[in-house]
N, C-alpha and C positions, 0 to 999 in steps of 0.2 A: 504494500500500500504506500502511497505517496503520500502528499503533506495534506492534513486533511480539509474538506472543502469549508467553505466559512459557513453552511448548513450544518454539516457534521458537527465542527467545532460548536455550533450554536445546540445541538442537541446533547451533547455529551455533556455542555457546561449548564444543561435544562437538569438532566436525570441527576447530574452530580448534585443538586441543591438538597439541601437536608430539614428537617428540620430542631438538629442541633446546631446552632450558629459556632461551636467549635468546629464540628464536623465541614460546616462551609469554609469556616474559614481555611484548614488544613488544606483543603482541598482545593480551594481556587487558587491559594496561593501555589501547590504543586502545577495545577493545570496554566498558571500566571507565567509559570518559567519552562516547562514542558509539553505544552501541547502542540507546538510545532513540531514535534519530534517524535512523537508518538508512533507505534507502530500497531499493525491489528496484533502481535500477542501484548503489547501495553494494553491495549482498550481491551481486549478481553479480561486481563489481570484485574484494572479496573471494575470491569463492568461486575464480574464479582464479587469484587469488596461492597461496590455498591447494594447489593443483592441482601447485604446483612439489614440489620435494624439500626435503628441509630445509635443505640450504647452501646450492643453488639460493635459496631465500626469504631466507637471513639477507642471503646478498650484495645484495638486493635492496633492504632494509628499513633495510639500512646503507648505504644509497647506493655501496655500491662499484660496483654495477654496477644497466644501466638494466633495464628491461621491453623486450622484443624483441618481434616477430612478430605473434601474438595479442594477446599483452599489454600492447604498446602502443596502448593502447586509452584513451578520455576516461576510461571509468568503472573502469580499474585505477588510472589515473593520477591521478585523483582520491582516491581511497580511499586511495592509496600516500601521496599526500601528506600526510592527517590521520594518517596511521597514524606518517609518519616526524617527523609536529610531535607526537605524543600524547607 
């Protein structure tokens, strides 16, 4: 996949909204510095994290606790990682 369209960009930065305003914030500000760069295993890695609940993702994103099951997966685990250094 190439750089993504300003559609794309504008849905991925819709789904991403939370309604924990930590969660937003964490998260726009990773998508602030990386979403040019994104690639489709990113936005799937993404699009999982998403999929959680919102304390379910905060405890995530703050390292309190890891990614299980599914989730532990290269391409959560990678996205987690820029997302917890952004």
């Amino acid at each position: 996949m190439g750089e993504l369209t300003k559609l794309e960009r504008t849905r991925l930065r819709w789904r991403s909204r939370r309604g924990l305003l930590e969660n937003d914030l964490i998260i726009t500000r990773f998508l602030d510095l990386y979403e040019h760069e994104l690639t489709d295993r990113d936005i799937d890695g993404l699009v999982k994290l998403l999929a959680l609940g919102d304390n379910d993702l905060l405890q995530i994103l703050l390292s309190r606790s890891e990614p299980e099951g599914e989730l532990d997966s290269a391409e959560v685990l990678d996205v987690l990682k820029r997302i917890r250094a952004a």
